[in-house]
C-alpha positions in Angstrom: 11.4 11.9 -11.5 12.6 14.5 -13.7 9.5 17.3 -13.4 10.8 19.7 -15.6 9.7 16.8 -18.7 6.1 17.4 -16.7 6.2 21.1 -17.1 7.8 20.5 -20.6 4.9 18.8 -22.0 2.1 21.2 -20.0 3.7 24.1 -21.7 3.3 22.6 -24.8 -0.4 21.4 -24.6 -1.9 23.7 -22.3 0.9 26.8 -21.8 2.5 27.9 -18.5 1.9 28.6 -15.1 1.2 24.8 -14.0 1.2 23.8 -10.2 3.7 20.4 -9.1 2.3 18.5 -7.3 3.8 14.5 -5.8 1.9 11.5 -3.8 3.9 8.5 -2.8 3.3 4.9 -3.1 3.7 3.1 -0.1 5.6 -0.4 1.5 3.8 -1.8 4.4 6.9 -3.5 7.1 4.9 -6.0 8.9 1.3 -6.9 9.5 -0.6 -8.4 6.8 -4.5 -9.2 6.2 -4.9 -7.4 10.1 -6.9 -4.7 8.9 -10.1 -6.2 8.5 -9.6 -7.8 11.2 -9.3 -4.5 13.6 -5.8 -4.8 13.2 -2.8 -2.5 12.9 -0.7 -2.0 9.8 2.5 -0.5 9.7 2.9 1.5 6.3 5.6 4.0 5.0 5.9 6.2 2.5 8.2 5.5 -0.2 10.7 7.8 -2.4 8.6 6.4 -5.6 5.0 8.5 -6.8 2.8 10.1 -9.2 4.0 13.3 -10.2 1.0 16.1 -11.9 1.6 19.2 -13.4 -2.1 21.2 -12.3 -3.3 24.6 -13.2 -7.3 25.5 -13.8 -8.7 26.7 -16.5 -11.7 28.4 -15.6 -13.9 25.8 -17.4 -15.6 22.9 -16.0 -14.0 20.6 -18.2 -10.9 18.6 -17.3 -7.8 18.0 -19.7 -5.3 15.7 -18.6 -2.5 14.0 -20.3 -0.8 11.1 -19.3 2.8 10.8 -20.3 3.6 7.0 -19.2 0.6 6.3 -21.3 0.9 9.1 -24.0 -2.7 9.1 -24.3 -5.0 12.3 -23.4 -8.3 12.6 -21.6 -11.1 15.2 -21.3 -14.8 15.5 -19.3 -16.7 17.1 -17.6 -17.6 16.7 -14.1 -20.8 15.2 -14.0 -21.5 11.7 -12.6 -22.5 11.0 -16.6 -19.1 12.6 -17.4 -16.8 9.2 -16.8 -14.2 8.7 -18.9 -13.4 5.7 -21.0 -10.0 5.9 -19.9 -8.8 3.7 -17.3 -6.0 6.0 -15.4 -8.4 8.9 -15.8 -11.2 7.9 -13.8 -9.1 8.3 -11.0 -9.2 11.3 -11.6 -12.9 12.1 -12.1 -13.8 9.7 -8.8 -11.5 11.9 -6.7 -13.2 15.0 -8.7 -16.6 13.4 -7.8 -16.0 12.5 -4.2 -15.1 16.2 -3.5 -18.3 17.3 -5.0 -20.3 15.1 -2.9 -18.9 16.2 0.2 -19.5 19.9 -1.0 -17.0 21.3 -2.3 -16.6 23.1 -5.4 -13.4 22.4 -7.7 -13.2 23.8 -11.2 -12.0 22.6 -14.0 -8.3 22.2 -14.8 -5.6 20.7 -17.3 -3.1 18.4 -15.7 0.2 15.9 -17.1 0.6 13.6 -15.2 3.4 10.5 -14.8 4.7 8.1 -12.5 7.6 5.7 -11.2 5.9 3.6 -9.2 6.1 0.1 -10.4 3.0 -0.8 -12.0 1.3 -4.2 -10.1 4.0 -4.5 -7.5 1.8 -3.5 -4.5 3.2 0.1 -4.0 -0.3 1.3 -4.4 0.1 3.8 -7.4 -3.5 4.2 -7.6 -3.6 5.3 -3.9 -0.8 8.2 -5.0 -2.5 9.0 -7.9 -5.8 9.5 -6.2 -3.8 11.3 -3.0 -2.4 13.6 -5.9 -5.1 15.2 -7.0 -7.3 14.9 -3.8 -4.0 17.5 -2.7 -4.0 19.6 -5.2 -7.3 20.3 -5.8 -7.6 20.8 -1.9 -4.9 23.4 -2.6 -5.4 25.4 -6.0 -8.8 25.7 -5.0 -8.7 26.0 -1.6 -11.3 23.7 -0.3 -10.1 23.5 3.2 -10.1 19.8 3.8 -8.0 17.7 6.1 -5.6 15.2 5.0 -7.5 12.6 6.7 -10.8 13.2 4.6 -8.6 13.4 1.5 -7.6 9.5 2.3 -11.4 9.2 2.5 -12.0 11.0 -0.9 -9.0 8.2 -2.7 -10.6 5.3 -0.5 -14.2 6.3 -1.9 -12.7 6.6 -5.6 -11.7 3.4 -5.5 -15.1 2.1 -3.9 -17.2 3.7 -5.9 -15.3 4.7 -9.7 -13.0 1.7 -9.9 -14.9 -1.2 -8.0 -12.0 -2.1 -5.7 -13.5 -2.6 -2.2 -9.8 -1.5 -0.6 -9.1 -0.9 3.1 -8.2 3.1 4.0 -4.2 2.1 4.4 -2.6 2.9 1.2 -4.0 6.1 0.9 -3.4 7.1 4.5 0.2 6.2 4.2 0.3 8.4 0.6 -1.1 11.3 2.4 0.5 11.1 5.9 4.0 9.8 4.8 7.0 11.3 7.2 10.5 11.0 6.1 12.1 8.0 8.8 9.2 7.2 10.0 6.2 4.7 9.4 3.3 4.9 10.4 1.4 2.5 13.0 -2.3 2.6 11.9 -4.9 1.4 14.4 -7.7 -0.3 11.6 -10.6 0.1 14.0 -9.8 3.5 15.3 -8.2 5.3 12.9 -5.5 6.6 15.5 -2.0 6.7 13.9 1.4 7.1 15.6 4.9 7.7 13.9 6.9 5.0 14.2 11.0 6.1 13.8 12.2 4.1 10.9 16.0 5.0 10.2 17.9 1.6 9.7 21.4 2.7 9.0 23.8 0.3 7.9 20.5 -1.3 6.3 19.0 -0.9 2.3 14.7 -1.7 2.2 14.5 -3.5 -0.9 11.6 -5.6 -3.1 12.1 -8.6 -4.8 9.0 -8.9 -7.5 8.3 -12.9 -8.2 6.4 -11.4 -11.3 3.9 -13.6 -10.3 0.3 -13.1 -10.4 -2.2 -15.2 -9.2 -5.4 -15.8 -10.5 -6.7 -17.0 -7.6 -6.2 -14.4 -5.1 -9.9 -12.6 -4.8 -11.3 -15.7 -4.0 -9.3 -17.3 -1.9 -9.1 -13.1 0.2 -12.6 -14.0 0.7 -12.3 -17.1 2.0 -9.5 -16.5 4.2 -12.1 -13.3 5.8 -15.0 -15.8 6.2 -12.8 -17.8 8.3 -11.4 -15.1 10.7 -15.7 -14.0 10.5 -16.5 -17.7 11.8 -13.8 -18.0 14.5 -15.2 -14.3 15.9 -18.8 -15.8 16.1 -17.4 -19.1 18.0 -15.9 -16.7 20.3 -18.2 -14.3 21.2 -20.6 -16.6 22.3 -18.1 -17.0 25.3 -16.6 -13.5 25.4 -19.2 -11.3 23.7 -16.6 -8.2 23.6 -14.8 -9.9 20.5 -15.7 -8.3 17.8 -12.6 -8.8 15.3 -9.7 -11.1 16.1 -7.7 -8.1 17.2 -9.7 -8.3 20.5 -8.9 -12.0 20.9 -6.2 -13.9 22.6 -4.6 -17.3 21.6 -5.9 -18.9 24.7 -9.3 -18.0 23.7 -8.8 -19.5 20.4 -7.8 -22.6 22.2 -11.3 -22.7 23.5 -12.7 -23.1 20.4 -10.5 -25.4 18.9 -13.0 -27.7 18.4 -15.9 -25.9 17.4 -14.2 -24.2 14.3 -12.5 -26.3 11.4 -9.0 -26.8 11.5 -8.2 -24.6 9.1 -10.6 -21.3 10.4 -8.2 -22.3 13.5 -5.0 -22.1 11.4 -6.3 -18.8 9.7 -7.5 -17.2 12.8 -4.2 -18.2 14.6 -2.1 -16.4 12.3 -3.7 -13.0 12.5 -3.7 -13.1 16.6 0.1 -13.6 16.3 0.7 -11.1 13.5 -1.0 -8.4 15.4 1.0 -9.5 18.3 4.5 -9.1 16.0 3.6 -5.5 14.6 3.0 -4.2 18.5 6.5 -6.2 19.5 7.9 -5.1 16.1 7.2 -1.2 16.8 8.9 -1.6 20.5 11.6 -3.2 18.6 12.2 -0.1 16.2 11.7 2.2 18.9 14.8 0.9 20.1 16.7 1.1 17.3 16.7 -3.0 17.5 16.6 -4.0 13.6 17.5 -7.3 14.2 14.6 -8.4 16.3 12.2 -6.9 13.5 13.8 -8.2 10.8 12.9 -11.8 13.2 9.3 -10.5 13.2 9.4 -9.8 9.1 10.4 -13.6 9.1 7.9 -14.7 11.2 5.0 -13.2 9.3 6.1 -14.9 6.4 6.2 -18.1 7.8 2.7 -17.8 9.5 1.5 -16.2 5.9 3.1 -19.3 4.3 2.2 -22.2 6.6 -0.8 -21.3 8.2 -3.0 -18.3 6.6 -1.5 -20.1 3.0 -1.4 -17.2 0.6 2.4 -17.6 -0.3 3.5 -19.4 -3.7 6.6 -21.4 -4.6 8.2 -18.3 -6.2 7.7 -16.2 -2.5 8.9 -18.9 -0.5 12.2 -19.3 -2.6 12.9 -15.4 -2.3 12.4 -15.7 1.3 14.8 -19.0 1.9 17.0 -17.2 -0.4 17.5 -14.3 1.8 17.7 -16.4 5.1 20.4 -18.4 3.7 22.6 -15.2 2.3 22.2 -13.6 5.7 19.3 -11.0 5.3 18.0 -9.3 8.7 14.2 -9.4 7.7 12.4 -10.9 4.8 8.6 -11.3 4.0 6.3 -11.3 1.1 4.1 -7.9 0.9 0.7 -7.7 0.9 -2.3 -10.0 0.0 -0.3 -12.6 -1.1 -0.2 -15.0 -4.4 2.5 -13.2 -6.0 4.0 -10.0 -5.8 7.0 -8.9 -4.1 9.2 -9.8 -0.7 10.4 -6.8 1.3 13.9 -7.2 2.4 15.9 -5.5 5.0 19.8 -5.9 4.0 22.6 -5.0 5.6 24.5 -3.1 3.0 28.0 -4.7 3.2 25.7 -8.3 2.0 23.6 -5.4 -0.6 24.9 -6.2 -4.1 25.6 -10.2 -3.3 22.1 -10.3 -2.4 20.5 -8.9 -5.7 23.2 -10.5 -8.0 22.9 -14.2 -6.2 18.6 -13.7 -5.9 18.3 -12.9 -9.2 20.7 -15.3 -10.8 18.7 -18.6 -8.5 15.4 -17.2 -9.4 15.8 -16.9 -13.0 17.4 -20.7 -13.1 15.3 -21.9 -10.4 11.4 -20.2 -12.8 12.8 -19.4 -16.1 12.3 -15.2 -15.6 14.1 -13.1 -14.0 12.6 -10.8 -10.4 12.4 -7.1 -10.6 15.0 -5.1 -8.0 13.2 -1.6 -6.2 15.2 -0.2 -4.0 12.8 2.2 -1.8 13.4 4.7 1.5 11.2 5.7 3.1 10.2 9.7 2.4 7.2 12.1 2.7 3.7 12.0 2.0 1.9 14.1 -0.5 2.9 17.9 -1.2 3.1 20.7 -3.6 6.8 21.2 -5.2 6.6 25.0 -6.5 
């Protein structure tokens, strides 16, 4: 990102002295729909963010200015102050949520632009709302932790936006470490650094383009199953309360008191979670292979037996078996979106040249290529 177009366009609108400030978006390696069910995740901060020039203005109005939009905002700070503006009630909710916790920002004038890819699961909201949770911590010194910031972002999009999300995009935004990722416990909240330094290796996202409609729904459905296998259980082990505290041989016990496809659902978590723990011994060791296996087999159980894949997904994913790729998985939810890839480097460009040339003759549009490392989480630049 070239800031000095940031600073540029403050100076112009508002004059000098601005702040920079950078959140990142975020990839998650390997375990996917675990966290609601007391799972772990295993996020990392990418080299991708929102960018904000900051400085306050000793009103309590806000000014901000996006530049991928071109389009300019301004209001107040009172819950009857949101803005029409899409991008900028990110803004006021993280405003808002630091209010309600007590503290006391002014108001400010900010620019603001990105290069996260828009709607390709990299959580740009999360490093928009990490932004300016940071640097409003900072310019006005409020003295909260990182981890409440994540709450602040988390409670934005709750309560501003109307997305019910999980706490795992903005953690990763906030807590990012170069080379490492991060093994979030869902339940607890405790977090370890994971070393992620895969020399010899390029992380890379394959975007289908696809989005499907279907996906709320069929994320609810897939909860209320894993919510009905956990009150079959418990009846005979009453410590289970999420799948995370269940084993496969107690889902065998209640094979025939849940449908077969709560079974099929439920089955896929307990293995997932079971393949993030093996996966983070794996990197520990430096062993890439054996996670890129893992990668593979969570898209496979995502595919066969939790069912949230697609035609485009699965063709990426045989695509990079078949050229020789070390680890390959769709990212997130599911019904679209993007594989994560783990590529040796001497098989890089054959990869991308041969994915996107069988894709685009295979569904008639071509993927988008990211290339992403993994880097640091949010921070002031000057």
């Amino acid at each position: 990102m070239n800031t000095q177009i940031l600073l540029d366009q403050f100076s112009l609108l508002y004059g000098s002295g601005a702040v920079l400030y950078t959140s990142p978006g975020r990839v998650n390696l390997i375990g996917e729909h675990t966290d609601y069910n007391g799972g772990f995740v295993l996020p990392g901060a990418i080299d991708k963010g929102i960018w904000a020039a900051v400085k306050p203005n000793g009103t309590s109005k806000i000014n901000a200015f996006s530049l991928d939009y071109k389009a300019s905002a301004s209001f107040g700070m009172e819950e009857a102050d949101l803005p029409a503006e899409g991008w900028a009630k990110y803004i006021f909710g993280v405003v808002r949520e630091i209010i309600k916790r007590g503290g006391k920002p002014g108001g400010f004038d900010t620019v603001l632009a990105g290069d996260v890819p828009l709607g390709a699961g990299l959580s740009s909201s999360a490093a928009l709302e990490s932004t300016f949770a940071f640097a409003l911590n900072d310019l006005f010194s409020l003295g909260i932790d990182r981890f409440e910031l994540a709450k602040i972002g988390q409670a934005t999009e709750h309560n501003y936006v109307g997305v019910k999300c999980g706490i795992m995009d903005q953690f990763a935004s906030l807590f990012g470490k170069e080379g490492h990722l991060i093994r979030l416990d869902c339940r607890s909240l405790e977090y370890e650094y994971v070393p992620f330094d895969p020399k010899g290796y390029k992380v890379v996202l394959i975007d289908s383009m696809v989005k499907h409609e279907l996906a709320s729904s069929a994320y609810n459905k897939r909860r209320e199953s894993c919510e009905r296998v956990v009150a079959s259980m418990k009846k005979r082990h009453p410590e289970v309360q999420f799948l995370r505290d269940a084993s496969l041989n107690w889902l065998e016990e209640v094979k025939t008191e849940v449908s077969a496809e709560d079974f099929m659902r439920a089955k896929y978590v307990i293995e997932e979670i079971q393949r993030l723990l093996d996966a983070c011994e794996s990197l520990k060791k430096g062993d890439y292979v054996a996670v890129g296996e893992k990668m593979y087999g969570t898209h496979h159980g995502m595919s066969k037996l939790y069912e949230v894949s697609c035609d485009e997904l699965d063709f990426l994913n045989d695509l990079a078996r078949e050229q020789g790729v070390t680890g390959s998985r769709v990212m997130g939810g599911g019904f679209g979106g993007c594989t994560i890839n783990l590529v040796p480097e001497s098989k890089y460009d054959a990869f991308i040249d041969r994915t996107v040339k069988d894709f685009t003759a295979r569904f008639g549009s071509a993927p988008k290529v990211y290339p992403v490392k993994i880097g640091a989480g949010a921070r002031r630049l000057n």
